[in-house]
N, C-alpha and C positions, 0 to 999 in steps of 0.2 A: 364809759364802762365797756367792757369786753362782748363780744360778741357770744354768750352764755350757751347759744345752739351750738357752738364748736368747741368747749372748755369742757376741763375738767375738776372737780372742784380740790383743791389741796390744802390741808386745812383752814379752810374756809376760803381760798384763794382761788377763783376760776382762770386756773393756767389754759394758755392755748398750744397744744403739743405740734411739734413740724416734723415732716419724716425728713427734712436734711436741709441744709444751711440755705443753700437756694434758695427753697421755699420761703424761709424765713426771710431773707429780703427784698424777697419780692412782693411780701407782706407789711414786712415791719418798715416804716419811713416813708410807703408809696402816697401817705396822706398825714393831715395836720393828728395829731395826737401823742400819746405817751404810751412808752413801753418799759415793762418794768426786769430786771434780770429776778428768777427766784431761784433762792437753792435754800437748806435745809437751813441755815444760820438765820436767813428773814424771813421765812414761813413761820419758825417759832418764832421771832421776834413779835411778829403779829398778833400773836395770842393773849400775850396781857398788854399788849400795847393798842388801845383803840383808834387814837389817833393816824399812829403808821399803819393798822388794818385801814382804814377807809382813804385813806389815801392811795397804797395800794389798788383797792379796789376800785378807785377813781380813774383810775389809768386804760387804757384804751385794748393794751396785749399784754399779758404778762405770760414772758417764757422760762422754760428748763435750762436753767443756765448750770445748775448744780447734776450731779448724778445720781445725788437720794432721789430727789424731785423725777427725773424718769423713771426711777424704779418704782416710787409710788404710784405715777402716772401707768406705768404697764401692769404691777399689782391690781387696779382701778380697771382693767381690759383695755387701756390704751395705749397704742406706741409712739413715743415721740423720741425723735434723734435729742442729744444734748444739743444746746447750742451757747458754747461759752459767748458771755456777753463781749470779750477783750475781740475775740476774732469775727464777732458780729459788727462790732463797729469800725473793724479794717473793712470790711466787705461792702458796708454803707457808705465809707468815704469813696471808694473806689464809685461805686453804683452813683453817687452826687456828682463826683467827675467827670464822668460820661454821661449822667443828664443834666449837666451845666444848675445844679443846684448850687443852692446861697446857705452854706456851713459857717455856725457859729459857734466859736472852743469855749465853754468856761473851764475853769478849775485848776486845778495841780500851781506847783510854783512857775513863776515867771519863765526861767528858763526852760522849765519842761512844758509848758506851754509855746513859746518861742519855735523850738524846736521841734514840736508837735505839727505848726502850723507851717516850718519853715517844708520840714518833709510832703505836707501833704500838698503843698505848692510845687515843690521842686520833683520829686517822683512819683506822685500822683495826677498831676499836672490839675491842682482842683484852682478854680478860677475866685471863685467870688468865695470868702474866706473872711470874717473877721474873728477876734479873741479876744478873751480877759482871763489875765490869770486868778486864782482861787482867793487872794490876798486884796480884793477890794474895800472901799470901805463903807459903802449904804450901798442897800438893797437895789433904792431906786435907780443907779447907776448904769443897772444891770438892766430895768426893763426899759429905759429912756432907751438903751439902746437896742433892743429889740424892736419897739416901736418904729425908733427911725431908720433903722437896716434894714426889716423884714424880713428875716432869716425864713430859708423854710426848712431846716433841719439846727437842734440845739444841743450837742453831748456837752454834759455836767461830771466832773470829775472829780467831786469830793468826799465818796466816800459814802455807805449807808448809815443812819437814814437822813445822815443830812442833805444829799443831792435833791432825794424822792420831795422831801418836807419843800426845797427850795421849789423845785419844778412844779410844783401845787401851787406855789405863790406864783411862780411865774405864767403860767397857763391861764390864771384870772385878769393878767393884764395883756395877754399876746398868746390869745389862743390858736393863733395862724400855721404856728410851726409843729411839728413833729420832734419832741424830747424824749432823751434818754441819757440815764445814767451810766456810767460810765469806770467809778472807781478809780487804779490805779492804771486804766489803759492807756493812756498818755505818758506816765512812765515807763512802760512797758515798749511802749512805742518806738520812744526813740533812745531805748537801752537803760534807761536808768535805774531800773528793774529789772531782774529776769524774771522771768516764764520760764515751770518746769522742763527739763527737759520731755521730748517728746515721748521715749517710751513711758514715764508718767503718765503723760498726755492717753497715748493711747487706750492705759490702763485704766484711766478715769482714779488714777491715786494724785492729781495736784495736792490734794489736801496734805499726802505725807509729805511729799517734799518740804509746801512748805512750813510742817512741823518740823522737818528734818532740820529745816534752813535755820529755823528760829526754835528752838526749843521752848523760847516762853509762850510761843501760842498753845499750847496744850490746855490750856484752861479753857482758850474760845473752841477746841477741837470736843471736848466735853459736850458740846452739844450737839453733834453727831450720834452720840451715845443715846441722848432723848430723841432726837427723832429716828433713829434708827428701832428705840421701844414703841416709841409712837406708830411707827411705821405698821410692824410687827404684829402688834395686839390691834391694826385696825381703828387708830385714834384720828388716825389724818385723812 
């Protein structure tokens, strides 16, 4: 559970706000636990979902990965930088690198795993490294090897809520390491993805872009709309 004396609560979720990236990992991954990314698409999700609520809530940090989520948090009298999850876990590998940490990849496909690991070997110069791509086929697979590696940091890249749902499972058999999800960062990573361009970025508009990019996500964009009401009238 989260440290409650330094959170804020966001619809029912005690986020912990960072005034800049730095800070953040020099927090997030210095010890065994879980951290969770929130932005306004899993903050609702958690509202009629009880299970992904407490598991959320189960997790050790949960930060402002989204833009609603700071604006609620400074709404609330608090200031927090965003801190996208994608360029959080460039910053954590780098940070394992130079303290000779033991990184473990799950997720994405074979080769964008591959290549995931290949770079973080070859230009990040990260030493002790093992991976599985996303395409396994028992659970137990996954913690047999955990057990017998002892990773002390785990990014899962499959996506919400099925990463968070997994990392719950895993944390009850290999509670040693430090998890977090991770999404499409792996793709991203080593190109097979874009990332908005940067003045996006600056803007805090990713989201249009990637409406731009994909016009069918306008549907998932729709829930912006509720928590932007929610925001508003005070709900969250």
């Amino acid at each position: 559970m989260p440290d409650n004396t330094n959170t804020c609560q966001v619809g029912g979720l005690p986020v912990t706000p960072f005034k800049s990236m730095t800070e953040a990992v020099k927090t997030i991954g210095s010890k065994p636990g879980f951290a969770v990314a929130i932005n306004a698409e899993k903050a609702l999700m958690t509202i009629d979902n009880d299970e992904f609520h407490n598991i959320l809530r189960s997790a050790t940090i949960l930060y402002a990965d989204g833009i609603a989520i700071v604006k609620t948090l400074k709404k609330k009298g608090v200031n927090s930088a965003r801190i996208p999850g994608c360029d959080l876990w460039v910053e954590l590998m780098h940070d394992a690198a130079r303290t000779d940490k033991h990184v473990y990849l799950l997720g994405a496909k074979e080769e964008v795993n591959r290549k995931a690991a290949e770079k973080l070997r070859g230009e990040f110069n990260l030493k002790k490294l093992n991976r599985k791509n996303g395409y396994f086929k028992e659970e137990s697979e996954i913690a047999r090897d955990l057990q017998n590696l002892r990773p002390d940091i785990v990014t899962v890249a499959m996506g919400s809520p099925q990463q968070e749902k997994l990392i719950a499972r895993l944390r009850e058999v290999y509670p040693e390491a430090f998890y977090m999800g991770v999404g499409g960062s792996y793709d991203v990573f080593v190109g097979e993805a874009k990332r908005a361009p940067e003045v996006f970025q600056r803007l805090n508009l990713e989201w249009l872009y990637r409406l731009l990019s994909e016009p069918k996500r306008i549907f998932r964009q729709f829930i912006l709309v509720k928590y932007a009401y929610m925001h508003l009238t005070n709900r969250l």
